[in-house]
PyMOL CGO cylinders between C-alpha atoms (Angstrom):
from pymol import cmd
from pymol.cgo import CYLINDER

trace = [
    CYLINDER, -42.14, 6.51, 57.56, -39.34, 8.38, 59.66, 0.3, 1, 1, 1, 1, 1, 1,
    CYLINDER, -39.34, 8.38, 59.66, -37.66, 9.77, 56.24, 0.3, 1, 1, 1, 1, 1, 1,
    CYLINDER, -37.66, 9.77, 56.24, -40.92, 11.19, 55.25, 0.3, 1, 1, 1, 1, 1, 1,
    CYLINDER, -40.92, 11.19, 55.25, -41.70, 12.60, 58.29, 0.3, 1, 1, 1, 1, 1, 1,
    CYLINDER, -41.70, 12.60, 58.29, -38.17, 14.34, 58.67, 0.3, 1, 1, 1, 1, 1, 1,
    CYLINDER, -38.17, 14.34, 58.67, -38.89, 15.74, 55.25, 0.3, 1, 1, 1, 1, 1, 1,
    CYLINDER, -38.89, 15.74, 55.25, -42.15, 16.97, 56.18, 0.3, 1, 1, 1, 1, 1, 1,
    CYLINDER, -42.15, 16.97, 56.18, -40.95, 18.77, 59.13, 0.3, 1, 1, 1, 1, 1, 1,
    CYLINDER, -40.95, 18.77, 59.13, -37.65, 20.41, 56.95, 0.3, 1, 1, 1, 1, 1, 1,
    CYLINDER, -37.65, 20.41, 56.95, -39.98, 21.44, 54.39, 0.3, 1, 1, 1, 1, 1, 1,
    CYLINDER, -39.98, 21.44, 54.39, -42.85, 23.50, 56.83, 0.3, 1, 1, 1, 1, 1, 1,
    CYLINDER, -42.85, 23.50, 56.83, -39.48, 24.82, 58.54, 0.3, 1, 1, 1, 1, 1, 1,
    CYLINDER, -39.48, 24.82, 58.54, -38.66, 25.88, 55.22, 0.3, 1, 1, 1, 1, 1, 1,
    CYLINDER, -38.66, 25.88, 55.22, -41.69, 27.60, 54.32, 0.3, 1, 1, 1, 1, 1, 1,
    CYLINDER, -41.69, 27.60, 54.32, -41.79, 29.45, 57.51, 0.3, 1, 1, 1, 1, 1, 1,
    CYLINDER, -41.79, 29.45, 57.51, -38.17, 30.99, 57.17, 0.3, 1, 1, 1, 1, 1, 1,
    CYLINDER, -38.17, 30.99, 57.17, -39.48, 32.33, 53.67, 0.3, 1, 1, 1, 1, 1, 1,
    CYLINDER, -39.48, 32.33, 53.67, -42.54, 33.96, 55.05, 0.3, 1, 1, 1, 1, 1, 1,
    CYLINDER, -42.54, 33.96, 55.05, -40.59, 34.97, 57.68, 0.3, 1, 1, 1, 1, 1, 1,
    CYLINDER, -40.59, 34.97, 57.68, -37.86, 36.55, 55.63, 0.3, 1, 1, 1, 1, 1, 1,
    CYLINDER, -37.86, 36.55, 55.63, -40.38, 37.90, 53.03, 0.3, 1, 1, 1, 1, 1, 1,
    CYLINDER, -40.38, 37.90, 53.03, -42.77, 39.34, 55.16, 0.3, 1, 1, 1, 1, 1, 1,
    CYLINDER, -42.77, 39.34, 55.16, -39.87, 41.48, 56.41, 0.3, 1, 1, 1, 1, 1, 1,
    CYLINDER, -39.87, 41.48, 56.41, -39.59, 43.08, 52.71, 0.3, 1, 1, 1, 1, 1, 1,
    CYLINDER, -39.59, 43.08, 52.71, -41.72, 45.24, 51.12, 0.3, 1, 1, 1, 1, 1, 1,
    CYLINDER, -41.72, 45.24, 51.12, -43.43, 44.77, 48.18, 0.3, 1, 1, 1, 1, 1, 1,
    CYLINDER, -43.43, 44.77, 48.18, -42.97, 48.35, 46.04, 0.3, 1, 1, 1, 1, 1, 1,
    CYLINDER, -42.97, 48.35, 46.04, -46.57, 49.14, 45.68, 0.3, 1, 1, 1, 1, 1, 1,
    CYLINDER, -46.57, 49.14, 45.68, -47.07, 48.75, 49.77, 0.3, 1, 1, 1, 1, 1, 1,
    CYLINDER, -47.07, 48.75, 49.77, -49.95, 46.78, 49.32, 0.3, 1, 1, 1, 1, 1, 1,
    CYLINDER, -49.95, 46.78, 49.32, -51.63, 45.02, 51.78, 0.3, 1, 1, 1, 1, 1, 1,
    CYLINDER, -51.63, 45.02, 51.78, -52.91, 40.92, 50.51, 0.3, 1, 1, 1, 1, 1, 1,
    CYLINDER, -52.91, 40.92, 50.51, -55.87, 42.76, 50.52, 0.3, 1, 1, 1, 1, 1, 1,
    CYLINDER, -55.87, 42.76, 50.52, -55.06, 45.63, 48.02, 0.3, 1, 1, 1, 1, 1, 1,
    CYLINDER, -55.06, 45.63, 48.02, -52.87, 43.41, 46.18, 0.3, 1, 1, 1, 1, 1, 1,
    CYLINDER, -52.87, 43.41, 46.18, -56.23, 40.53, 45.58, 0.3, 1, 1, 1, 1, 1, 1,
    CYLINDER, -56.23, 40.53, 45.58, -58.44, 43.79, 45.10, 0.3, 1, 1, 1, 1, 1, 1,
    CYLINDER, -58.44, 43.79, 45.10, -55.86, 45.22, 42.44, 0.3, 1, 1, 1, 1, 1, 1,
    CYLINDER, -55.86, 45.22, 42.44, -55.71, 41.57, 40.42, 0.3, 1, 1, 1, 1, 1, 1,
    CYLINDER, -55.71, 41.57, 40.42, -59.22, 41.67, 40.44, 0.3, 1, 1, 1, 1, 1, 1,
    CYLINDER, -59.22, 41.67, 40.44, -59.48, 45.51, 39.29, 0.3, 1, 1, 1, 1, 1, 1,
    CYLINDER, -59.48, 45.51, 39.29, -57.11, 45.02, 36.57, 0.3, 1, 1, 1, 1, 1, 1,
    CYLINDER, -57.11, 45.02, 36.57, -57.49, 41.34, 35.38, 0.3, 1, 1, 1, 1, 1, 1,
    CYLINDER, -57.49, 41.34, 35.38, -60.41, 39.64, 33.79, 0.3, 1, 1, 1, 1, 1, 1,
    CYLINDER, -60.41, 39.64, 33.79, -60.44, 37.60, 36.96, 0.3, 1, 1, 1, 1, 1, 1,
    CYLINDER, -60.44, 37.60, 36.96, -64.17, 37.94, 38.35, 0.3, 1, 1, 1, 1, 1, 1,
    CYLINDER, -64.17, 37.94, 38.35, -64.22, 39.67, 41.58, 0.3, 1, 1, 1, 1, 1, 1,
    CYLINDER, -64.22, 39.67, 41.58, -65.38, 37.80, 44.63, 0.3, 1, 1, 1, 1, 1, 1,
    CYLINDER, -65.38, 37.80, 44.63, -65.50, 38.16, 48.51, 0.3, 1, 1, 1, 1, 1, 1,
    CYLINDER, -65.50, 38.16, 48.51, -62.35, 38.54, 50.63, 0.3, 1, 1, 1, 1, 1, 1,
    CYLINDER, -62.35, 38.54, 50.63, -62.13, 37.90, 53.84, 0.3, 1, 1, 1, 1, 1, 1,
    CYLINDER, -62.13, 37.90, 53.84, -59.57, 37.61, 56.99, 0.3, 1, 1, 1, 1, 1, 1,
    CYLINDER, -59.57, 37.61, 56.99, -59.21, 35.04, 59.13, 0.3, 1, 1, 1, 1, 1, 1,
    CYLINDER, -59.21, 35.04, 59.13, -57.80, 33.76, 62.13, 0.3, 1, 1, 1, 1, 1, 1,
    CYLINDER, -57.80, 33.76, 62.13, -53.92, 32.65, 62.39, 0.3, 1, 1, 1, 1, 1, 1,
    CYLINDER, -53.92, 32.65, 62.39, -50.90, 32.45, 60.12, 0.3, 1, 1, 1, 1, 1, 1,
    CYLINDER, -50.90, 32.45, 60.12, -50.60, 30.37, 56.89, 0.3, 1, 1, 1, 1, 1, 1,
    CYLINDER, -50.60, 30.37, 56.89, -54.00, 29.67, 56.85, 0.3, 1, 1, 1, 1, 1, 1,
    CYLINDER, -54.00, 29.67, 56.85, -54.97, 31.37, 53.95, 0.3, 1, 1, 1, 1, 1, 1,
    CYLINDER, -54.97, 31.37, 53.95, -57.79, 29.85, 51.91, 0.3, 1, 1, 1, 1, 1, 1,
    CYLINDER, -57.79, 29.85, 51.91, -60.15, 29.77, 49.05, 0.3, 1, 1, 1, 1, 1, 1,
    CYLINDER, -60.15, 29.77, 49.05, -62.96, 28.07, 50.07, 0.3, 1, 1, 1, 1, 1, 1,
    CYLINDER, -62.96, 28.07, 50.07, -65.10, 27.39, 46.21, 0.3, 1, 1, 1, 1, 1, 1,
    CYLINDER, -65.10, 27.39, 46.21, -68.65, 26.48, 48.41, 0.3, 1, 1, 1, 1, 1, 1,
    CYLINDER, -68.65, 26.48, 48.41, -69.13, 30.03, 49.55, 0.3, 1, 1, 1, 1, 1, 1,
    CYLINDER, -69.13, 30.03, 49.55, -67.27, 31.60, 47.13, 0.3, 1, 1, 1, 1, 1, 1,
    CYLINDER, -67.27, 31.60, 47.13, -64.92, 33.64, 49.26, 0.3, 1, 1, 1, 1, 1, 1,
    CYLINDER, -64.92, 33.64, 49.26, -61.04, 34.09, 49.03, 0.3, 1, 1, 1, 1, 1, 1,
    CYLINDER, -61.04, 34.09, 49.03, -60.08, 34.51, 53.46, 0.3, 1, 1, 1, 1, 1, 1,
    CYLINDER, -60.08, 34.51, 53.46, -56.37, 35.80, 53.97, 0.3, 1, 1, 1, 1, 1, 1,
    CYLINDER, -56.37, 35.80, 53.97, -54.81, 35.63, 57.45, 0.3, 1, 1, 1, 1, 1, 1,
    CYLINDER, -54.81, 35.63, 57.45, -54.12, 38.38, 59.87, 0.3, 1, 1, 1, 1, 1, 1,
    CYLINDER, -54.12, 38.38, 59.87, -50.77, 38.88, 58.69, 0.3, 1, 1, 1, 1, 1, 1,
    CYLINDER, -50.77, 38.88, 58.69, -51.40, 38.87, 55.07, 0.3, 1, 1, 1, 1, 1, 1,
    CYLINDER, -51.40, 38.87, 55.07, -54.28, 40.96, 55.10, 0.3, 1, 1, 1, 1, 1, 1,
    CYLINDER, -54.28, 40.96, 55.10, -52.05, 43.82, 57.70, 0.3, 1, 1, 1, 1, 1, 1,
    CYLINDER, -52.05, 43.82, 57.70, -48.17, 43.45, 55.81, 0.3, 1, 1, 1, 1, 1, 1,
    CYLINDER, -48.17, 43.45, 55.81, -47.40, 45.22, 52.96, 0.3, 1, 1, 1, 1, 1, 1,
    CYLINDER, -47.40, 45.22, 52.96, -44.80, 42.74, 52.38, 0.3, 1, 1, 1, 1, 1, 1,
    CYLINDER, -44.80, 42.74, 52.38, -43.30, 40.64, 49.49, 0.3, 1, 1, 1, 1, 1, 1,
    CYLINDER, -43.30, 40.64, 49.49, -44.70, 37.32, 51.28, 0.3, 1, 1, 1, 1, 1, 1,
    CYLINDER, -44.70, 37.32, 51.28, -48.27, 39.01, 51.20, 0.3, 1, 1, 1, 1, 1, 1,
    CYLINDER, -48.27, 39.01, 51.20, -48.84, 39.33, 47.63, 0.3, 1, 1, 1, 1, 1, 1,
    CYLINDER, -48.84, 39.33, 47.63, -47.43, 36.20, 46.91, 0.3, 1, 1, 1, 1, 1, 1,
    CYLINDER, -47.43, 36.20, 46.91, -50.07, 34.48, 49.03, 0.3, 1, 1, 1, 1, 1, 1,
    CYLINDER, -50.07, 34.48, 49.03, -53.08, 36.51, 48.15, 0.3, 1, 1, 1, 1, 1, 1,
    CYLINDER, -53.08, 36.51, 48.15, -51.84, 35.97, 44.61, 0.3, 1, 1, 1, 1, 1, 1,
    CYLINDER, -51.84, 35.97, 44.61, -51.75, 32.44, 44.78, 0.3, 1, 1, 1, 1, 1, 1,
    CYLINDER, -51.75, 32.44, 44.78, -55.31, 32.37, 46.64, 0.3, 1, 1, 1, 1, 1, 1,
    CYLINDER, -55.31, 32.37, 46.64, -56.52, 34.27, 43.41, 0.3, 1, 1, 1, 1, 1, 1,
    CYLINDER, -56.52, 34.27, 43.41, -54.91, 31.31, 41.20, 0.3, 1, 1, 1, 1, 1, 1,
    CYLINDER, -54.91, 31.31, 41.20, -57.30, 28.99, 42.80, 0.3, 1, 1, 1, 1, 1, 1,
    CYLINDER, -57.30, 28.99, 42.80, -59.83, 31.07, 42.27, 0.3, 1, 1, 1, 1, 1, 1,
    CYLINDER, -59.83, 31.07, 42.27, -59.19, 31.24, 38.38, 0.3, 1, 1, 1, 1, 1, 1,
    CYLINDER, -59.19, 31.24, 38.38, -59.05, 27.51, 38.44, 0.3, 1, 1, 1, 1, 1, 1,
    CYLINDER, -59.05, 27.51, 38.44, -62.36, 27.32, 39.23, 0.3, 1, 1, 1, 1, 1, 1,
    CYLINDER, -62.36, 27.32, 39.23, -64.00, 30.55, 36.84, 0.3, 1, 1, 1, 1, 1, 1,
    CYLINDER, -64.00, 30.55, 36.84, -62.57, 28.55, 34.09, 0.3, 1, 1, 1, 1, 1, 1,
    CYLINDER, -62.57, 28.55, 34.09, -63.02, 25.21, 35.06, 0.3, 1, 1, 1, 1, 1, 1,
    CYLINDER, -63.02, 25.21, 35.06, -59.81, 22.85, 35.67, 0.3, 1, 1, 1, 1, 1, 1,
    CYLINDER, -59.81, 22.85, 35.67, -59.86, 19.80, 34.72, 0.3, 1, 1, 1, 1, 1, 1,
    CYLINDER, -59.86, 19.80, 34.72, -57.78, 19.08, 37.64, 0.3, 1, 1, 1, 1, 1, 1,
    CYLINDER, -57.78, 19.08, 37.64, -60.11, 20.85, 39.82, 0.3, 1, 1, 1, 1, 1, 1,
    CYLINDER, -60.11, 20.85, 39.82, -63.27, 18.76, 38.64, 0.3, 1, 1, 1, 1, 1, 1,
    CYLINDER, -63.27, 18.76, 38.64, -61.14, 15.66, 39.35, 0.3, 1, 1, 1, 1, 1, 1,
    CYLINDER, -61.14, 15.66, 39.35, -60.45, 16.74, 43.04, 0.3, 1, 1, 1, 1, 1, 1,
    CYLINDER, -60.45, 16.74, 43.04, -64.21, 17.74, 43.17, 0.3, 1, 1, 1, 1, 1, 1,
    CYLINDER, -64.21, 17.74, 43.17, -65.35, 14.50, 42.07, 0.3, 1, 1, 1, 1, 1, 1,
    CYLINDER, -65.35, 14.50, 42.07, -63.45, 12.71, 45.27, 0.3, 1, 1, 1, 1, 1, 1,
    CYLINDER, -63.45, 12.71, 45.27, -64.54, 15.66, 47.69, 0.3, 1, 1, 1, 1, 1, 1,
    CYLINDER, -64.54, 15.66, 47.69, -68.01, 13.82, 49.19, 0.3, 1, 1, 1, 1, 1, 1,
    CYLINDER, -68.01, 13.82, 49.19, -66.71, 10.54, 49.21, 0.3, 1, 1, 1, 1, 1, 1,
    CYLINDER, -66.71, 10.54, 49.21, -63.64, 12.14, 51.60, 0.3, 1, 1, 1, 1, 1, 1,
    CYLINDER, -63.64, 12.14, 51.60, -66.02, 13.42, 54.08, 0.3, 1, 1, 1, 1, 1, 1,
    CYLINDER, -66.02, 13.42, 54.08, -66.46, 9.85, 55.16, 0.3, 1, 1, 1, 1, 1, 1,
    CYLINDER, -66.46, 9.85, 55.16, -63.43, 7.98, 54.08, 0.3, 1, 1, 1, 1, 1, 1,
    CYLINDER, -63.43, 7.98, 54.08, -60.55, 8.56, 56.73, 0.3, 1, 1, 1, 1, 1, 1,
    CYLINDER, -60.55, 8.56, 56.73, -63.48, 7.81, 59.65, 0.3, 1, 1, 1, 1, 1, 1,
    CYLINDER, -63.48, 7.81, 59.65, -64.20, 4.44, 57.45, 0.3, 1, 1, 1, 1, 1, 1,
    CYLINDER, -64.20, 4.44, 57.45, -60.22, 3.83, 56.45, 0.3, 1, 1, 1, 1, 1, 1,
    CYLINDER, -60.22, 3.83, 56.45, -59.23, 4.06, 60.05, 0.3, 1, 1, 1, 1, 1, 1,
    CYLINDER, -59.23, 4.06, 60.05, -62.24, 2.35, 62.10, 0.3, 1, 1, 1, 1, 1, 1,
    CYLINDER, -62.24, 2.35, 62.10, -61.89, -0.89, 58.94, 0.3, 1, 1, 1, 1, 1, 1,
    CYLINDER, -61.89, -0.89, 58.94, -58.51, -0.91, 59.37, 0.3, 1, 1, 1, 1, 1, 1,
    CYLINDER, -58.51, -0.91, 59.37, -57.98, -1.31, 63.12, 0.3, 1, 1, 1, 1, 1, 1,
    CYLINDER, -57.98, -1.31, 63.12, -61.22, -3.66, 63.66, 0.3, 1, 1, 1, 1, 1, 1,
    CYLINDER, -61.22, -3.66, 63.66, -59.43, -5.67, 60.72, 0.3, 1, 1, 1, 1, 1, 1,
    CYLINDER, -59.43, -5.67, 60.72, -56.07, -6.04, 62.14, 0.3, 1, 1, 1, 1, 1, 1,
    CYLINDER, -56.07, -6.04, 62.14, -57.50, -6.71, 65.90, 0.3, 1, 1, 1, 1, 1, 1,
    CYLINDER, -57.50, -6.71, 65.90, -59.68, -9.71, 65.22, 0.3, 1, 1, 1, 1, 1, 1,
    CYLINDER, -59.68, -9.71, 65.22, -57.84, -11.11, 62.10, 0.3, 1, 1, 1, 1, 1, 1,
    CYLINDER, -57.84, -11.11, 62.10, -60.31, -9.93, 59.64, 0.3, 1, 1, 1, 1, 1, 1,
    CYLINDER, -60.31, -9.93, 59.64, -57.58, -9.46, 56.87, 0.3, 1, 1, 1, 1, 1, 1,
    CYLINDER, -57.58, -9.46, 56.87, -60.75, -8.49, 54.19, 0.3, 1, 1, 1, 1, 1, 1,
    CYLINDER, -60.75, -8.49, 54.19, -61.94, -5.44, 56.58, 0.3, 1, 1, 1, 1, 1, 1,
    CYLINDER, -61.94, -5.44, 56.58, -58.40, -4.44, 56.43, 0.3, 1, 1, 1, 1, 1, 1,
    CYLINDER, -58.40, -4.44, 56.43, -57.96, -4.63, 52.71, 0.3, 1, 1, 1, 1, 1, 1,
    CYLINDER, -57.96, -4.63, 52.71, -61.36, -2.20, 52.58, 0.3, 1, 1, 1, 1, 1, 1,
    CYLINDER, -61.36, -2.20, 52.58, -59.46, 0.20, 54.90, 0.3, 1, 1, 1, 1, 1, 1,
    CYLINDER, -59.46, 0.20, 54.90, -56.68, -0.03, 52.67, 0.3, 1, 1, 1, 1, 1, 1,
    CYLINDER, -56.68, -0.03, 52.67, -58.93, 1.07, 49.78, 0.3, 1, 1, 1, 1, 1, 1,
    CYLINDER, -58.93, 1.07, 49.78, -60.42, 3.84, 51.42, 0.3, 1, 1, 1, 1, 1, 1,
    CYLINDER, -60.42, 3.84, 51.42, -57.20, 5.23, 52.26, 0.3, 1, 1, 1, 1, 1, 1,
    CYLINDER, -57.20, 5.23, 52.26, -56.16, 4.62, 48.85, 0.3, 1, 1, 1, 1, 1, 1,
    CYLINDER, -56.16, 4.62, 48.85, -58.91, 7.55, 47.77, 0.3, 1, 1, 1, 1, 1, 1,
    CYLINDER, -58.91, 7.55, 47.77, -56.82, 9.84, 50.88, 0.3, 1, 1, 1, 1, 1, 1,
    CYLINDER, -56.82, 9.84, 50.88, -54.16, 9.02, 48.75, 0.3, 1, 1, 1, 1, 1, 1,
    CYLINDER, -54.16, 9.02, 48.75, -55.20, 9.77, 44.94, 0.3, 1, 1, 1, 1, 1, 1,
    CYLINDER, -55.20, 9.77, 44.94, -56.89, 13.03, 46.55, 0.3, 1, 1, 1, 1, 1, 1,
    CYLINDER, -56.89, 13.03, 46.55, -53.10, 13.91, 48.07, 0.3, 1, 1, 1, 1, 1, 1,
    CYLINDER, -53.10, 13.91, 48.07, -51.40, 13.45, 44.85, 0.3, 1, 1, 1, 1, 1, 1,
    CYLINDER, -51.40, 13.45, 44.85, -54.20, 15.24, 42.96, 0.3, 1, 1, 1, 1, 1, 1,
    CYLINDER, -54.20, 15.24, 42.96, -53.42, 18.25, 45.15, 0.3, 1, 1, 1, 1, 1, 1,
    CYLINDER, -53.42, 18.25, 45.15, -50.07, 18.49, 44.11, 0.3, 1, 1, 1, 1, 1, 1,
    CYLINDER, -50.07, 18.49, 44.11, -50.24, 19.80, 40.29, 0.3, 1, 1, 1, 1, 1, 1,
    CYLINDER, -50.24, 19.80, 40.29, -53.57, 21.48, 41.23, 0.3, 1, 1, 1, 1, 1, 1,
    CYLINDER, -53.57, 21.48, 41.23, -51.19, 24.11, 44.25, 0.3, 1, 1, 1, 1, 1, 1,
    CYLINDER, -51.19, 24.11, 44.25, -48.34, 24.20, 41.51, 0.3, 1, 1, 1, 1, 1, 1,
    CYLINDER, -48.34, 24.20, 41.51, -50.46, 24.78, 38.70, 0.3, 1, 1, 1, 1, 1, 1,
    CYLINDER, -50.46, 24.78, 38.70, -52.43, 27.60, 41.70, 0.3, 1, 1, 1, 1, 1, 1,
    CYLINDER, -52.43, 27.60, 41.70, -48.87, 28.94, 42.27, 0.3, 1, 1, 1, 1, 1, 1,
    CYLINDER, -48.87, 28.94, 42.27, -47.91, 29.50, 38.22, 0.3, 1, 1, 1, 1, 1, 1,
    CYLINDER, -47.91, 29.50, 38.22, -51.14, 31.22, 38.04, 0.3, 1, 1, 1, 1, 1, 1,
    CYLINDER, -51.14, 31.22, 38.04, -50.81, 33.41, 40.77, 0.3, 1, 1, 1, 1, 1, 1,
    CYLINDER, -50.81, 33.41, 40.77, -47.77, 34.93, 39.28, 0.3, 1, 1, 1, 1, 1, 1,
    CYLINDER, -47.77, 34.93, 39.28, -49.31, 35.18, 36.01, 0.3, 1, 1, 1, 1, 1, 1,
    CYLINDER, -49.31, 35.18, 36.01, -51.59, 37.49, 37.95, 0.3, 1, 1, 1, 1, 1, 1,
    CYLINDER, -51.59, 37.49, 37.95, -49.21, 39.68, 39.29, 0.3, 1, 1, 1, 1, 1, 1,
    CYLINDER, -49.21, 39.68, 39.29, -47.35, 40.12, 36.25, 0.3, 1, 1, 1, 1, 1, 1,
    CYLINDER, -47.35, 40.12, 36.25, -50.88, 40.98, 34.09, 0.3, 1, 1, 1, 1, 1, 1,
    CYLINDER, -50.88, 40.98, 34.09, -51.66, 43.35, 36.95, 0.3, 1, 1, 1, 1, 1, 1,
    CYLINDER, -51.66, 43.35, 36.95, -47.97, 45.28, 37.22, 0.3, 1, 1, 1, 1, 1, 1,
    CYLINDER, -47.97, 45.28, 37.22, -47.54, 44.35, 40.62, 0.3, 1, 1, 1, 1, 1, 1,
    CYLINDER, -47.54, 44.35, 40.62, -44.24, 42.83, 39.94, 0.3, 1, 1, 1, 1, 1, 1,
    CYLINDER, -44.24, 42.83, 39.94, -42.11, 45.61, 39.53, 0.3, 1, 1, 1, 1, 1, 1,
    CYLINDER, -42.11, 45.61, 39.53, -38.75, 44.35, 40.84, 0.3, 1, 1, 1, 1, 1, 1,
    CYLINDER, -38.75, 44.35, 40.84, -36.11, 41.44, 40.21, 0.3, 1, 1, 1, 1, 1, 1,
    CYLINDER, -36.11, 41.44, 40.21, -36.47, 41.24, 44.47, 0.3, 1, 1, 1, 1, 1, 1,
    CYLINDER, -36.47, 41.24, 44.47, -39.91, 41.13, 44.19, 0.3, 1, 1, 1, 1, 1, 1,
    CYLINDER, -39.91, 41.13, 44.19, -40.21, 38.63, 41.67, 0.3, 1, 1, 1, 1, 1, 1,
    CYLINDER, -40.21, 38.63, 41.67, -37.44, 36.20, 43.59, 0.3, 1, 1, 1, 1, 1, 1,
    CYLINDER, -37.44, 36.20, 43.59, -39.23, 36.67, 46.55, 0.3, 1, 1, 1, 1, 1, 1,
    CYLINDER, -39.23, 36.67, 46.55, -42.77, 35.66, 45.09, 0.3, 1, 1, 1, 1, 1, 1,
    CYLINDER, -42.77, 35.66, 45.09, -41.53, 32.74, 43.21, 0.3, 1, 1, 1, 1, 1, 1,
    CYLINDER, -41.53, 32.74, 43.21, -39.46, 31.27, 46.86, 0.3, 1, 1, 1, 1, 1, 1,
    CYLINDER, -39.46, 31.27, 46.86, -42.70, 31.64, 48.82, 0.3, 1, 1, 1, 1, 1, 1,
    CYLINDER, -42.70, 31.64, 48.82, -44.85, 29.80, 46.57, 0.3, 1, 1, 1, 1, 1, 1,
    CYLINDER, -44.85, 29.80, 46.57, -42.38, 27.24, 45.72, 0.3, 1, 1, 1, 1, 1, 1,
    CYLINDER, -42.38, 27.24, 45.72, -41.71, 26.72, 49.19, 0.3, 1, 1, 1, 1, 1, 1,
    CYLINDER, -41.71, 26.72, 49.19, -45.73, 26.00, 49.86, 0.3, 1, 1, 1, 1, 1, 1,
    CYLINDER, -45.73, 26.00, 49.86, -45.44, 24.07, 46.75, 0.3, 1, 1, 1, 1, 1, 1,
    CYLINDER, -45.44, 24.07, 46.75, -42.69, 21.39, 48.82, 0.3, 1, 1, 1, 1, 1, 1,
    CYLINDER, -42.69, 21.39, 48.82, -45.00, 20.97, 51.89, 0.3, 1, 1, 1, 1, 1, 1,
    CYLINDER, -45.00, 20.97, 51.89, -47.94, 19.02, 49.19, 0.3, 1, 1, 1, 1, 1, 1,
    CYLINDER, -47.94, 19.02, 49.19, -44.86, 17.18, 47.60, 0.3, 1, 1, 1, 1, 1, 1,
    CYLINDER, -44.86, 17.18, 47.60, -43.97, 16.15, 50.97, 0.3, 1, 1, 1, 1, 1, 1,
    CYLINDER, -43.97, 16.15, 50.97, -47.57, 15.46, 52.14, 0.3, 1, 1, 1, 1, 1, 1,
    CYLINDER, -47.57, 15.46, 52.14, -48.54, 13.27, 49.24, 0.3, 1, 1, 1, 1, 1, 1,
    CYLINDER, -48.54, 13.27, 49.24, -45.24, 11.09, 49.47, 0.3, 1, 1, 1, 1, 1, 1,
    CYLINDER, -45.24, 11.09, 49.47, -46.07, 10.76, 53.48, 0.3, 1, 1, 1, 1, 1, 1,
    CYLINDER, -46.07, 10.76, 53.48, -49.78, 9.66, 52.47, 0.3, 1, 1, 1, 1, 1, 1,
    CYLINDER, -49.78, 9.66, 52.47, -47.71, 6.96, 50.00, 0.3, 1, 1, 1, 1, 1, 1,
    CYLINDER, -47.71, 6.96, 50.00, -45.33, 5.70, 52.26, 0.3, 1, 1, 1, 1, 1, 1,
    CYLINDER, -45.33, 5.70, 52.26, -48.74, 5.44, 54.85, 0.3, 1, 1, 1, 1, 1, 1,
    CYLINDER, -48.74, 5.44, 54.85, -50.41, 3.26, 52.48, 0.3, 1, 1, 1, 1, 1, 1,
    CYLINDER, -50.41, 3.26, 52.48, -47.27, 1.43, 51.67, 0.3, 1, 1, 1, 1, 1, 1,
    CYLINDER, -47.27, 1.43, 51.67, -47.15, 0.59, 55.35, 0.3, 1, 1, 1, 1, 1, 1,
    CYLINDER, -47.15, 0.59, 55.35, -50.82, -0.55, 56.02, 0.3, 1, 1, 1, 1, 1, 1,
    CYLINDER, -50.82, -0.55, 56.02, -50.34, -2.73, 52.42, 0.3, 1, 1, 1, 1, 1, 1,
    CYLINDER, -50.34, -2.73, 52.42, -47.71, -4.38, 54.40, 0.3, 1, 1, 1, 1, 1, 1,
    CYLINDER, -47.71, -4.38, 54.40, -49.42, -4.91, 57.82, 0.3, 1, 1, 1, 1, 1, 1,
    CYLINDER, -49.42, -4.91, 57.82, -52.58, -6.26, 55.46, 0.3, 1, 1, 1, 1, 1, 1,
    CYLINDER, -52.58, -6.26, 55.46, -49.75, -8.75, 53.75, 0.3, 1, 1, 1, 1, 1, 1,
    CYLINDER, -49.75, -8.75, 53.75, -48.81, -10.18, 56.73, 0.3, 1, 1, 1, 1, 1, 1,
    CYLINDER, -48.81, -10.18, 56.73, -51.91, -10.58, 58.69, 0.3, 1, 1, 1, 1, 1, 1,
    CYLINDER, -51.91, -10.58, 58.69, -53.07, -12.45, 55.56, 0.3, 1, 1, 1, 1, 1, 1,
    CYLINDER, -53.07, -12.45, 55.56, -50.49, -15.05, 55.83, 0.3, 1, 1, 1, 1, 1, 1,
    CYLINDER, -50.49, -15.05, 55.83, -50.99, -15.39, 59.33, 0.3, 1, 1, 1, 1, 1, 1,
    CYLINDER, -50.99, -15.39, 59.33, -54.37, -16.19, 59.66, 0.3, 1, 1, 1, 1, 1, 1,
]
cmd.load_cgo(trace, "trace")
């Protein structure tokens, strides 16, 4: 577990130095996340929806029940290089979902059953493992399993999110500069690394409680 978590913890420090150096740079239209998702949306065939801001930093969203894309306070007040890369990526969501990702449906599929499943992976496992009930444990191991699939389904659904997002910017001419372009493609690969890093954390979890299950099971 300790690997994973160092790696976890380099790769959010590593996507906070690239907003932090990006958002320092200016992208060359001076857009705002705002103008830049209101631009992609004015000269794309993407369908235009809500956008909204939110609270915080980095916690930019699309959220597909209401329908709304929400940007955070800096992205929706910078002008910055860092900016349009989020609000573009937000956007590649949202064409995942206008023309239905396979990926997408996959992850959609899981989404009810995860409403309940850490509550039911967690309370399963623990009863398990205190009073020797090594078949309670084995269901807590198979609801975390689901965690698990969901994690690694994430992963090619943000990077495919990320590829889209510049395909965006370039169809809209909002690219207009080798800078811009570097710094678009280090901010979303850098968000990219913290779901890489997530999903092999959620393995190495399961790995562990596997393990713990093993043992009980020849002890009892």
């Amino acid at each position: 577990m300790l690997p994973t978590i160092l790696i976890s913890m380099l790769v959010q420090a590593r996507l906070k130095s690239a907003f932090a150096k990006w958002s320092q740079v200016p992208n060359s239209e001076r857009y705002t996340g705002m103008q830049v998702a209101q631009t992609i949306f004015n000269r794309t065939s993407l369908k235009s929806i809500p956008l909204e801001p939110t609270r915080g930093s980095l916690t930019d969203h699309y959220d597909p029940r209401t329908n709304v894309v929400r940007l955070s306070e800096p992205v929706c007040a910078q002008p910055s290089v860092a900016s349009m890369a989020i609000a573009a990526h937000e956007l590649g969501h949202v064409q995942q979902y206008q023309t239905g990702s396979p990926m997408i449906a996959a992850r959609s599929f899981l989404l009810p059953a995860l409403q309940f499943t850490p509550t039911i992976s967690y309370m399963a496992f623990l009863l398990g493992f205190m009073f020797g009930m090594v078949g309670l444990m084995w269901i807590g191991v198979l609801m975390f399993g689901l965690m698990v699939v969901f994690s690694l389904l994430t992963v090619p659904i943000e990077i495919d999110a990320s590829r889209r997002g510049l395909k965006l910017l370039e169809d809209a001419g909002l690219l207009d500069t080798p800078e811009e372009r570097q710094g678009a493609r280090q901010m979303l690969g850098a968000a990219g690394w913290t779901y890489i890093a997530a999903a092999a954390t959620s393995i190495m979890q399961l790995l562990y409680y596997v393990s713990l299950t093993q043992r009980s099971r020849r002890r009892y």
